[in-house]
PAPAKE-828722 format. One record per atom (N, C-alpha, C, O, CB): x, y negated, z. Coordinates in steps of 0.1 Angstrom, whole numbers, plus 5000, padded with zeros to 4 digits. Atoms other than C-alpha are relative to their C-alpha. Glycine has a CB too. Layout:
BEGIN
[[X; Y; Z]],
...
END
This chain:
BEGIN
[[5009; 5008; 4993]],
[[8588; 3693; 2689]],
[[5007; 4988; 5007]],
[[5002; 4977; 5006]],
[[4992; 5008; 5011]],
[[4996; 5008; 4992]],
[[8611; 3675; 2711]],
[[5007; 4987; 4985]],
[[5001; 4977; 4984]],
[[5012; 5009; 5015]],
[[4999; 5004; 5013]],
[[8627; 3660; 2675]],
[[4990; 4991; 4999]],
[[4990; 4980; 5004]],
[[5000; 5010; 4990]],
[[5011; 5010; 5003]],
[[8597; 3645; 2664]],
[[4993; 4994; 5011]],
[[4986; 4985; 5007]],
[[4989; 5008; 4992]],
[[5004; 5008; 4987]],
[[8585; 3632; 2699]],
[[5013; 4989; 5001]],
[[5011; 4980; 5008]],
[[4998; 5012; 5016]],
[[4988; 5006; 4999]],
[[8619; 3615; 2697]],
[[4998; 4989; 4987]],
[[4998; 4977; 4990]],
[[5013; 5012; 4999]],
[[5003; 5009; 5008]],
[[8612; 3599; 2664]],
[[4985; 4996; 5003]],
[[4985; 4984; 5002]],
[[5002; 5004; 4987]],
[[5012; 5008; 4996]],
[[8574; 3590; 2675]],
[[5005; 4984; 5005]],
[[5003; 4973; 5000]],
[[4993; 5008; 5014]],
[[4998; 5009; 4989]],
[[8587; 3571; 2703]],
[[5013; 4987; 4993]],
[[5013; 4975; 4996]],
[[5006; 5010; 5014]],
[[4990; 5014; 5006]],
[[8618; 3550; 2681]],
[[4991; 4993; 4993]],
[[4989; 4981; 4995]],
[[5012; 5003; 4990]],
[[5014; 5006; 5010]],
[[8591; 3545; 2655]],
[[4994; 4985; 5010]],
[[4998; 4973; 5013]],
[[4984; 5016; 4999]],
[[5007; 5012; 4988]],
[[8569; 3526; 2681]],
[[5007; 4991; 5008]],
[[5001; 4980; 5011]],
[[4995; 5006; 5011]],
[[4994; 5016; 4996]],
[[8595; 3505; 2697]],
[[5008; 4998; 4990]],
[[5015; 4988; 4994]],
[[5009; 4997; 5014]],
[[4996; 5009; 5010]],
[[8612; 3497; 2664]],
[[4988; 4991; 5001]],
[[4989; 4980; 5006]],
[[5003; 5007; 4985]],
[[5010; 5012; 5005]],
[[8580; 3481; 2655]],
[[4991; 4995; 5013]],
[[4981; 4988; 5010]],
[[4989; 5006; 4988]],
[[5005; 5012; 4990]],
[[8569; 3467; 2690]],
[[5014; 4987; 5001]],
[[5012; 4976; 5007]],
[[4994; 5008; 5019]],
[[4988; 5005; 5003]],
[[8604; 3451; 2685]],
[[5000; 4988; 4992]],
[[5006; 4979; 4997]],
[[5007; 5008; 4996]],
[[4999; 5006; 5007]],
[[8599; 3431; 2656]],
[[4992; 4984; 5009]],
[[5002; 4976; 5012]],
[[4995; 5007; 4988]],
[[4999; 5010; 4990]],
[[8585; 3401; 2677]],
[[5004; 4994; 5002]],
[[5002; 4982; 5001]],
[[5001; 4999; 5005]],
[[4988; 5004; 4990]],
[[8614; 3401; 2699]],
[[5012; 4996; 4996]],
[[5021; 4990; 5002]],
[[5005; 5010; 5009]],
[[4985; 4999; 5008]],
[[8639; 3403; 2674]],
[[5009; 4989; 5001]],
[[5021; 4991; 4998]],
[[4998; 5001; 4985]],
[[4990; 5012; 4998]],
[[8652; 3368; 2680]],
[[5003; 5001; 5010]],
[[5015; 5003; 5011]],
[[4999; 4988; 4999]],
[[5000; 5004; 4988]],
[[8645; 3364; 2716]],
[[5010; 5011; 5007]],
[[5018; 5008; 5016]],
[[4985; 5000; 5006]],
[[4991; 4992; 4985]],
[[8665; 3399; 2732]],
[[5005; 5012; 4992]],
[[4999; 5018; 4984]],
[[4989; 5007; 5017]],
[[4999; 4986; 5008]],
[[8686; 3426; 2720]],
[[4996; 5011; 5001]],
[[4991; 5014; 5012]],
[[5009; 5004; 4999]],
[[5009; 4991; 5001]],
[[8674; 3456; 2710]],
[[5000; 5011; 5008]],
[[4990; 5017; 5011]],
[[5001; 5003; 4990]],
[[4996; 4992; 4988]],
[[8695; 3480; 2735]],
[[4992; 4996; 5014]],
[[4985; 5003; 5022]],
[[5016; 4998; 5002]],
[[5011; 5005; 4987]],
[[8678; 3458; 2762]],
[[4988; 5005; 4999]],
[[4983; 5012; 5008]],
[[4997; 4985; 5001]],
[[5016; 4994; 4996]],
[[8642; 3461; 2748]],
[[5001; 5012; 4997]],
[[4990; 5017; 4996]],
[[4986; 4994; 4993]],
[[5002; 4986; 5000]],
[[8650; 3495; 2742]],
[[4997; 5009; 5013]],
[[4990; 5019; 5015]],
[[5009; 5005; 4995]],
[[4998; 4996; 4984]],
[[8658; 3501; 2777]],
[[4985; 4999; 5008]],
[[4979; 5008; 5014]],
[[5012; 4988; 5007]],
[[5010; 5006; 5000]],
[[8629; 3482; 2784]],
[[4986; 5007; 5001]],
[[4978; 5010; 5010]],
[[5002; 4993; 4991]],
[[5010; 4986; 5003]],
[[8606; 3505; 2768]],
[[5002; 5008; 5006]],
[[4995; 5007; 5016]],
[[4999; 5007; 4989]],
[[4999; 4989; 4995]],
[[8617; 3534; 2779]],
[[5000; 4997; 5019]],
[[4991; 5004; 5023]],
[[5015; 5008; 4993]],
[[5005; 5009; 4989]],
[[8616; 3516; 2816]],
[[4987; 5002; 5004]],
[[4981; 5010; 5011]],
[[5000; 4986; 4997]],
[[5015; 5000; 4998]],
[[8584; 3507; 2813]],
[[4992; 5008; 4997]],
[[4983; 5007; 5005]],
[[4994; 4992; 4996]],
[[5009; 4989; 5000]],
[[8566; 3535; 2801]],
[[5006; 5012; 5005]],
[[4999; 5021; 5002]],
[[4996; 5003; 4987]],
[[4996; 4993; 4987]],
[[8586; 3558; 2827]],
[[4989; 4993; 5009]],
[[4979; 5000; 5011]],
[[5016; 4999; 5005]],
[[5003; 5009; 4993]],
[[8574; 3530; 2849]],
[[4979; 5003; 4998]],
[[4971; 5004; 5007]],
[[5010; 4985; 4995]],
[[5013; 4996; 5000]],
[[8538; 3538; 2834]],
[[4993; 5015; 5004]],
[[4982; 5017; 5009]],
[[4998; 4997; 4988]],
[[5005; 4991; 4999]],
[[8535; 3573; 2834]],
[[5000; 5002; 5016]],
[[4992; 5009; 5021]],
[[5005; 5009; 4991]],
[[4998; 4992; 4981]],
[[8548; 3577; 2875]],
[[4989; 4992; 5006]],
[[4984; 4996; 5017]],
[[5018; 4994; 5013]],
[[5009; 5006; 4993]],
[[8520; 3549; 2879]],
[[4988; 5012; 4996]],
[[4982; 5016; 5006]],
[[4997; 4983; 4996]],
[[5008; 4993; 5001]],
[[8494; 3574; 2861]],
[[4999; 5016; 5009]],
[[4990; 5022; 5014]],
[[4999; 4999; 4986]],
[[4997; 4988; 4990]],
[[8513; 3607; 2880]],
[[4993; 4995; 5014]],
[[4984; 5001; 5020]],
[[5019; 5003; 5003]],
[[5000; 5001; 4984]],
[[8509; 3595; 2912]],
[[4983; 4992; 4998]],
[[4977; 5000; 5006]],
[[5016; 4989; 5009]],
[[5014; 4999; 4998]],
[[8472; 3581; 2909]],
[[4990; 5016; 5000]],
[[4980; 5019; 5006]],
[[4997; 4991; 4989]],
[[5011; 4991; 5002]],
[[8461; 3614; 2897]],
[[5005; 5012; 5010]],
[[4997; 5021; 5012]],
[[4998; 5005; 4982]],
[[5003; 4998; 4993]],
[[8481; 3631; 2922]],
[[4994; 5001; 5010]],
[[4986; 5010; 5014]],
[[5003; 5001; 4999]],
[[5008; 5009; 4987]],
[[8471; 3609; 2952]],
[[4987; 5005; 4999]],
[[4986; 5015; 5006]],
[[4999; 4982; 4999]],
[[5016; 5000; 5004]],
[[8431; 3611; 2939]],
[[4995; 5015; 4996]],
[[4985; 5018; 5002]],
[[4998; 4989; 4986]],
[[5003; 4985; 5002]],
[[8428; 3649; 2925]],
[[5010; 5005; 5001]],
[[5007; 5014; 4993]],
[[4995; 5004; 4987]],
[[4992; 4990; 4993]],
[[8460; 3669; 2938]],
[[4998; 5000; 5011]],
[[4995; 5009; 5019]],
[[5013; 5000; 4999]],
[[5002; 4999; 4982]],
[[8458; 3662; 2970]],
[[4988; 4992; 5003]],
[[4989; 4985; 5014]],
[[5016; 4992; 5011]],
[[5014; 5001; 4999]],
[[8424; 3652; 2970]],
[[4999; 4987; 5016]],
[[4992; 4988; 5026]],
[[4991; 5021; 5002]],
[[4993; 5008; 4987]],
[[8437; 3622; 2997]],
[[4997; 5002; 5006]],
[[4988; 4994; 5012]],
[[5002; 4990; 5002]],
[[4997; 4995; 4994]],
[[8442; 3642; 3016]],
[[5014; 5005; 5011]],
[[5025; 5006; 5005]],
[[4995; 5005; 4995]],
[[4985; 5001; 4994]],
[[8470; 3648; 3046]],
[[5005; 5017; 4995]],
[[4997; 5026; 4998]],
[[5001; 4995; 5021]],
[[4994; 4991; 5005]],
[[8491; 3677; 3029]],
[[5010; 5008; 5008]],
[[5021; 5003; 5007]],
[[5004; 4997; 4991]],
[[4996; 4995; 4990]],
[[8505; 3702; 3056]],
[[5007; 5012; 4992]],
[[5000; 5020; 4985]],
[[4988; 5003; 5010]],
[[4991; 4994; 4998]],
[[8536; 3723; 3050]],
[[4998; 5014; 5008]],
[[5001; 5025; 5003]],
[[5009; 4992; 5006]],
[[5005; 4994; 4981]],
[[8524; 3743; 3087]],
[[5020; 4995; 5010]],
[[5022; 4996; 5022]],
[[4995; 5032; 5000]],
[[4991; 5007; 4996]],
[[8561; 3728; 3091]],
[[5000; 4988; 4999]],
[[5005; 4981; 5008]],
[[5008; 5003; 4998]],
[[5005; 5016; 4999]],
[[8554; 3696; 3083]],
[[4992; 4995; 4992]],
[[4987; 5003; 4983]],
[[5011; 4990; 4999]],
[[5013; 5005; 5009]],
[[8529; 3672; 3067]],
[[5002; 4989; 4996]],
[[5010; 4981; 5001]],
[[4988; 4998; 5007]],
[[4999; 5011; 5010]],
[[8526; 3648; 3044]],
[[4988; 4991; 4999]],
[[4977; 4996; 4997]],
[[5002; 5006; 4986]],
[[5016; 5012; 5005]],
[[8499; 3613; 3040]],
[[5002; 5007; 4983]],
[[5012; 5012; 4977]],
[[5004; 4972; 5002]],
[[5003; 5000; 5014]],
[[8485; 3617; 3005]],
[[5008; 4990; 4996]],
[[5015; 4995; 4987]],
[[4986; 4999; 4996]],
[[4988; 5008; 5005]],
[[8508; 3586; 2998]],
[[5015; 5004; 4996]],
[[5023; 5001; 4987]],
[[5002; 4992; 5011]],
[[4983; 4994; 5001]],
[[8540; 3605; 3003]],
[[5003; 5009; 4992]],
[[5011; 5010; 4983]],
[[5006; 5006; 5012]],
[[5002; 4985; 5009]],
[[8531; 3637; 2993]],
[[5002; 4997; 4983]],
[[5009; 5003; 4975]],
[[4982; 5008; 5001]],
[[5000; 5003; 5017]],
[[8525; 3619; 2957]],
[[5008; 4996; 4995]],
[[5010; 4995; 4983]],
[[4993; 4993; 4995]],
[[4987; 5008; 5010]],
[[8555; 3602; 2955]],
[[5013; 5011; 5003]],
[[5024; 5010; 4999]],
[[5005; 4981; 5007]],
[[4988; 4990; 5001]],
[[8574; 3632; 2964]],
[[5001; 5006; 4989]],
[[5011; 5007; 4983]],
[[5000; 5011; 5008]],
[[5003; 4987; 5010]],
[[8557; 3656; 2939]],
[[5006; 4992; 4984]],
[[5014; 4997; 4976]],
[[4978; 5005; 4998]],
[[4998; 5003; 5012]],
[[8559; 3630; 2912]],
[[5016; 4992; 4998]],
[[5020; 4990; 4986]],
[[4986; 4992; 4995]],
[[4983; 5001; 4997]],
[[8597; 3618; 2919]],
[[5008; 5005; 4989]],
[[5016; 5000; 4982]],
[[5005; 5010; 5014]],
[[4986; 4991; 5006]],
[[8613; 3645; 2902]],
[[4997; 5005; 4986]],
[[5004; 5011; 4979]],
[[5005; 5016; 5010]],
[[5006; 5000; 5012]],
[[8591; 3645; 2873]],
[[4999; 4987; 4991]],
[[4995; 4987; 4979]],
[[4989; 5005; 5002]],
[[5000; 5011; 5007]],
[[8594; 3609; 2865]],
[[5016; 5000; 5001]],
[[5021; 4996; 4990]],
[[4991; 4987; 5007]],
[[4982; 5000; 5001]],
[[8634; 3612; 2873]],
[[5003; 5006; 4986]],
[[5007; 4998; 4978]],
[[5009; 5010; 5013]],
[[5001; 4992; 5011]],
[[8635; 3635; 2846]],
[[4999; 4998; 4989]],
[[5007; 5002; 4980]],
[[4994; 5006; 5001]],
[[5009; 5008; 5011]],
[[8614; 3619; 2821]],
[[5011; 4990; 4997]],
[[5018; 4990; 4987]],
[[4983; 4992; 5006]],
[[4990; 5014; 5002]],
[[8637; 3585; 2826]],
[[5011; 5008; 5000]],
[[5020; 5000; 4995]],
[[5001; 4987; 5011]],
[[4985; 4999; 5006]],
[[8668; 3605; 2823]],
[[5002; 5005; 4984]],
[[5011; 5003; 4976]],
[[5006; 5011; 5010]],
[[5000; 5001; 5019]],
[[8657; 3616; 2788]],
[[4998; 4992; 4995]],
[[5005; 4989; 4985]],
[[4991; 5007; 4992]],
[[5006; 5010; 5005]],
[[8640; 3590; 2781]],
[[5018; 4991; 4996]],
[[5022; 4987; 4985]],
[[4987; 4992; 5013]],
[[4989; 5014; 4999]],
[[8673; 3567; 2786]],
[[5012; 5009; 4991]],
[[5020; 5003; 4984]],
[[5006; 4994; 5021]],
[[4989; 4992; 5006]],
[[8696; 3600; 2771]],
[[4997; 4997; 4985]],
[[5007; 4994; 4978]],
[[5000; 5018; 5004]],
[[5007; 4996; 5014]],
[[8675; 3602; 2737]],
[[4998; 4987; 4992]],
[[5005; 4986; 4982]],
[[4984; 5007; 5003]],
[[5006; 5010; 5001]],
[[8660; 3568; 2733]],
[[5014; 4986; 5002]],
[[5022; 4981; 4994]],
[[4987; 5002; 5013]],
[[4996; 5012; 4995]],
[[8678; 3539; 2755]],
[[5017; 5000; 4994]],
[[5023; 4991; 4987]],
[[4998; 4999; 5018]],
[[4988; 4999; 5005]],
[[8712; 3550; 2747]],
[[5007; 5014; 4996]],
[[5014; 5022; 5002]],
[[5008; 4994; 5009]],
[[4996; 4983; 5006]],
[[8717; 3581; 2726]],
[[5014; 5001; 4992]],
[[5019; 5010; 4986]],
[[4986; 5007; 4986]],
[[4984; 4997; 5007]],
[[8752; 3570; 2715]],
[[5010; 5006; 5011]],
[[5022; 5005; 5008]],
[[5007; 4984; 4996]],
[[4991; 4999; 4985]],
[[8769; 3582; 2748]],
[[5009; 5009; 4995]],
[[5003; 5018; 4989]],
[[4992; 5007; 5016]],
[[4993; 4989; 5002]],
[[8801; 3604; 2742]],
[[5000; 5011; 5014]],
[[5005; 5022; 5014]],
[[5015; 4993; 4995]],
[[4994; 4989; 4988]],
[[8802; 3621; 2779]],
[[4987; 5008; 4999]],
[[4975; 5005; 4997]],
[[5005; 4991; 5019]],
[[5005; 4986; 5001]],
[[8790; 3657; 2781]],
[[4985; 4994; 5008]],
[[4985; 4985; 5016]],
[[5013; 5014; 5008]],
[[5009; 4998; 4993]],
[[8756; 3661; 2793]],
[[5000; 5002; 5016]],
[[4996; 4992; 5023]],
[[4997; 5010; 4995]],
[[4993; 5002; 4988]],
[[8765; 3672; 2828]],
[[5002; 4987; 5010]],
[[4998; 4983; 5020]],
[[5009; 5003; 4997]],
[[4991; 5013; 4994]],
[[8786; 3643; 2833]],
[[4987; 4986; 5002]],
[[4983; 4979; 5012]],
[[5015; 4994; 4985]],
[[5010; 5007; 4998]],
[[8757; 3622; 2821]],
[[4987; 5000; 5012]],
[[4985; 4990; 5019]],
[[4996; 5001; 4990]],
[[5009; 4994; 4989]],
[[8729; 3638; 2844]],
[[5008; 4998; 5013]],
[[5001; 4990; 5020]],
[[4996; 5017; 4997]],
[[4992; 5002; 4984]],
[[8755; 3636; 2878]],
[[4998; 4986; 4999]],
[[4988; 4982; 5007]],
[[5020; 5004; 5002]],
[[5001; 5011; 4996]],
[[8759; 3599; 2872]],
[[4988; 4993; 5000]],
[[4987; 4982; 5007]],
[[5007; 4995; 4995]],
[[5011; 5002; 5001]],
[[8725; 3596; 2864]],
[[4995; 4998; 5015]],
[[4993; 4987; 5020]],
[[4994; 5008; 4993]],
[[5005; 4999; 4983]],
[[8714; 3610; 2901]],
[[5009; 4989; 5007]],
[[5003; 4985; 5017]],
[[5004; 5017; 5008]],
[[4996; 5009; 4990]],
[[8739; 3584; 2915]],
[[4999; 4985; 4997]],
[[5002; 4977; 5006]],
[[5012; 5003; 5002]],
[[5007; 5017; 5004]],
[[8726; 3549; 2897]],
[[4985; 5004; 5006]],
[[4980; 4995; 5013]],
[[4999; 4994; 4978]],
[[5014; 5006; 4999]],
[[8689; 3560; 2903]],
[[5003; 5000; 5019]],
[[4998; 4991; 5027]],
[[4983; 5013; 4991]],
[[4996; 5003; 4988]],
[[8706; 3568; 2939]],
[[4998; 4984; 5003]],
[[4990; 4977; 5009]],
[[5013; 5005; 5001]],
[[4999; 5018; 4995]],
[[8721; 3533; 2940]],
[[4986; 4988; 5001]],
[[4982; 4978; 5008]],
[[5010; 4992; 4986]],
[[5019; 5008; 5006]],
[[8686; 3520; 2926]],
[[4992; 4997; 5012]],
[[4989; 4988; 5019]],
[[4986; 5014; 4988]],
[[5004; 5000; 4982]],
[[8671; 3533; 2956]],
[[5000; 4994; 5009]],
[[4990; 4990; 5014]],
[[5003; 5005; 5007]],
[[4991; 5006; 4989]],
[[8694; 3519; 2983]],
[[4994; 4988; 4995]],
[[4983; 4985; 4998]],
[[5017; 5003; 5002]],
[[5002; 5010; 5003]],
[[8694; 3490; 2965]],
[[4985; 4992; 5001]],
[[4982; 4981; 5006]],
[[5005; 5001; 4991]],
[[5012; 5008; 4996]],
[[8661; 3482; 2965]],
[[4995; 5001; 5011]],
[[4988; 4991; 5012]],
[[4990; 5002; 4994]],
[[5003; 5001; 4985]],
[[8652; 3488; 3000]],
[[5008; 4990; 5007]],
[[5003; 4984; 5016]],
[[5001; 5013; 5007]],
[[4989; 5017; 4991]],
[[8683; 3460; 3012]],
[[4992; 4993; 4997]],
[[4982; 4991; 5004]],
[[5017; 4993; 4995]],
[[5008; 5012; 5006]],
[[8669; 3435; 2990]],
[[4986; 4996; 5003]],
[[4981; 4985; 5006]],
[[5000; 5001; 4986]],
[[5015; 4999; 4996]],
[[8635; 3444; 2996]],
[[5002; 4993; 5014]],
[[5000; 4981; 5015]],
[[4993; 5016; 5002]],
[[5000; 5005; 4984]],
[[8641; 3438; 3035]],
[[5009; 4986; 4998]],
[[5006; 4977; 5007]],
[[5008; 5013; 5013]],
[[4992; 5014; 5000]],
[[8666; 3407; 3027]],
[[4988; 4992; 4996]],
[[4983; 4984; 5003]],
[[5015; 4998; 4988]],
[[5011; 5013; 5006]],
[[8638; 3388; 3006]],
[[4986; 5000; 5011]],
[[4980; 4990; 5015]],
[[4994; 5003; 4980]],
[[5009; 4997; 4991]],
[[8611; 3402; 3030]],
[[4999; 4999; 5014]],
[[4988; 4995; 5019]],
[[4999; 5010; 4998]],
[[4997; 5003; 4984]],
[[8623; 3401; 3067]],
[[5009; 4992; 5003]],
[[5008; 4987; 5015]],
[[5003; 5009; 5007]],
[[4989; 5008; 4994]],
[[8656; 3381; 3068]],
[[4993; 4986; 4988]],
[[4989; 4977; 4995]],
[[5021; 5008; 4997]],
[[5004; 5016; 5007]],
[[8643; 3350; 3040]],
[[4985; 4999; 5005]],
[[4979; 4988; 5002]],
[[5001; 4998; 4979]],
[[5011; 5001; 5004]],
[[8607; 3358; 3047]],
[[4992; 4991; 4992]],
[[4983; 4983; 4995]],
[[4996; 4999; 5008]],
[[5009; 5003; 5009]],
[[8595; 3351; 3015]],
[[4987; 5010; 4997]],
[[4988; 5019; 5005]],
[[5008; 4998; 4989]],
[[5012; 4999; 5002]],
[[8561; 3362; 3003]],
[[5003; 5016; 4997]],
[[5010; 5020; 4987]],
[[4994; 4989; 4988]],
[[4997; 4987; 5006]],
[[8561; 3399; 3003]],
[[4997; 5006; 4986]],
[[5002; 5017; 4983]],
[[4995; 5008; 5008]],
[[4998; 5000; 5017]],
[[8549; 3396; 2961]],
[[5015; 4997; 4994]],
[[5023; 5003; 4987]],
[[4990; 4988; 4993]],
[[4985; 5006; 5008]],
[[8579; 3374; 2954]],
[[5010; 5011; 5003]],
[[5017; 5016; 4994]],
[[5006; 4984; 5008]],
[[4989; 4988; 4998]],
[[8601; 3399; 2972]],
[[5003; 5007; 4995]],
[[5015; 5010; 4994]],
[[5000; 5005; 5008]],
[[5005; 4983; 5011]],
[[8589; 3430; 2950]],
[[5007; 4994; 4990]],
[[5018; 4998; 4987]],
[[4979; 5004; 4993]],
[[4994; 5005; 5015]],
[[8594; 3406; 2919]],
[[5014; 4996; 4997]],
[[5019; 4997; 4987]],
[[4994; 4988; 4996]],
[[4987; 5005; 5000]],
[[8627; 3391; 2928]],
[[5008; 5016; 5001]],
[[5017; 5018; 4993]],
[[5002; 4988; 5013]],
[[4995; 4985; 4996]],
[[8639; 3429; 2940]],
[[4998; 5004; 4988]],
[[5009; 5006; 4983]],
[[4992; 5008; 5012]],
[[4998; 4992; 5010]],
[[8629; 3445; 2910]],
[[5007; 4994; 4990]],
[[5013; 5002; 4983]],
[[4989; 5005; 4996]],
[[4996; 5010; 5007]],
[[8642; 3416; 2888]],
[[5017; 5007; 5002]],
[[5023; 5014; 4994]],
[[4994; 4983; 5005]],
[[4984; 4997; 4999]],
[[8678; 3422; 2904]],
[[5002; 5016; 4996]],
[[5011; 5019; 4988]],
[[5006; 4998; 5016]],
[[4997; 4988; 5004]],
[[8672; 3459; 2903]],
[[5006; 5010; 4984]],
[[5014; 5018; 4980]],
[[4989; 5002; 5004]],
[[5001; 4996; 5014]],
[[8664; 3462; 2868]],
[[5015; 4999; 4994]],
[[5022; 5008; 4990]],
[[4989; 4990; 4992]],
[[4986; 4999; 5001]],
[[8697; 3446; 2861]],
[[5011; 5006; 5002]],
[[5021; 5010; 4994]],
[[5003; 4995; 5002]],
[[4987; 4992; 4998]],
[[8718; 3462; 2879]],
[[4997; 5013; 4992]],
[[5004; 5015; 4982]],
[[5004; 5004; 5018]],
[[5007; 4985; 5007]],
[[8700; 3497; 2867]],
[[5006; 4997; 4985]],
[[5014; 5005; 4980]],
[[4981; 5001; 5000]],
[[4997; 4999; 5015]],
[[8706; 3487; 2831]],
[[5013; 5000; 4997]],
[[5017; 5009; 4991]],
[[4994; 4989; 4992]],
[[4982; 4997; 5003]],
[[8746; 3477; 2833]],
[[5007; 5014; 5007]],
[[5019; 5017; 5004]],
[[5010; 4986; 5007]],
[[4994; 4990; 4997]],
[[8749; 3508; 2852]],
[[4997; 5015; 4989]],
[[5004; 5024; 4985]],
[[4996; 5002; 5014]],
[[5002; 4991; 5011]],
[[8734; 3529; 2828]],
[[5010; 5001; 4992]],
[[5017; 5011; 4991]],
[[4990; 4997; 4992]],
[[4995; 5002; 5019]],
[[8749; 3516; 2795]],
[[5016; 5001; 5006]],
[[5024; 5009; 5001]],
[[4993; 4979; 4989]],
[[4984; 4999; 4997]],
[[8787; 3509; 2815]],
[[5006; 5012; 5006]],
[[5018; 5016; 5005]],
[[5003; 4990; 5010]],
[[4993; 4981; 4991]],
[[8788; 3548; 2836]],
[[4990; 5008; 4997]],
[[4995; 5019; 4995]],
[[5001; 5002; 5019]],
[[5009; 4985; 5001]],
[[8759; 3571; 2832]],
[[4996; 5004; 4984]],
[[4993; 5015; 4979]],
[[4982; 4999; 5010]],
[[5002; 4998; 5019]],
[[8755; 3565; 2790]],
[[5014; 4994; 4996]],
[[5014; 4987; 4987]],
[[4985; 4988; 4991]],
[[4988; 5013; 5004]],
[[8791; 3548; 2787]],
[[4998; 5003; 4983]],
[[4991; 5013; 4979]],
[[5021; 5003; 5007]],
[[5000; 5001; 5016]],
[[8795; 3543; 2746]],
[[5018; 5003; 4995]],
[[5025; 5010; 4987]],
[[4995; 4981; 4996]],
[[4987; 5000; 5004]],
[[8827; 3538; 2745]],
[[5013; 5001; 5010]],
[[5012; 4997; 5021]],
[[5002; 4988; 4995]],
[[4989; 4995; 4991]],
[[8864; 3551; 2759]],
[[5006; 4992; 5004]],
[[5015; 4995; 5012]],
[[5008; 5008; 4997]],
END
């Protein structure tokens, strides 16, 4: 199953690819893809938890509690992490020589960095430039994406020794 879900998915961005073929390489829009439709499914997770799991509703622990906001991005967190670490193992860069393991550790410490990173920038473009809190998002994720991608392909997928 997982095999043929693997070829589905090259299938489909070989040929949303053809297009692009001049404009960007293909490791990029590969990346890209697999990105963005991570990037799609945590938006469909987290609507349908927000809206029917936790029925938005505040979600109580009896030790602590959660807004329906949080709660959703907790639950679906570790299920979209997951997703994008295959996604990017299988897909974005399935040439990687380092052991599984190794891959998955550095994984948790780019989407780490990812994290951090976007909350500085966020508050740099947002409270210290006060620019437009859209632009901020766009410019933030813009840098993000980058960094995210050479960290991938240079330490958590390296190619080469």
């Amino acid at each position: 199953m997982f095999s043929f879900l693997k070829i589905i998915i090259n299938k489909i961005i070989d040929f949303l690819y053809l297009p692009f073929k001049k404009l960007i390489p293909f490791e990029i829009f590969r990346y890209g893809c697999v990105g963005g439709g991570n990037m799609i499914l945590d938006t469909l997770l987290y609507y349908i938890f927000y809206h029917y799991v936790f029925d938005e509703q505040i979600f109580d622990l009896g030790f602590i509690a959660f807004t329906p906001l949080i709660a959703s991005y907790v639950f679906v967190f570790p299920i979209t992490f997951i997703t994008g670490f295959l996604l990017n193992k299988y897909i974005a860069f399935p040439n990687s020589y380092l052991k599984n393991k190794s891959q998955f550790f550095r994984y948790i410490l780019t989407v780490t960095g990812s994290i951090i990173l976007h909350y500085f920038i966020l508050k740099f473009f947002g409270q210290v430039l006060e620019f437009w809190p859209l632009i901020s998002k766009i410019l933030t994720v813009c840098i993000v994406t980058v960094y995210s991608f050479c960290v991938q392909k240079f330490f958590s997928f390296k190619t080469k020794k």
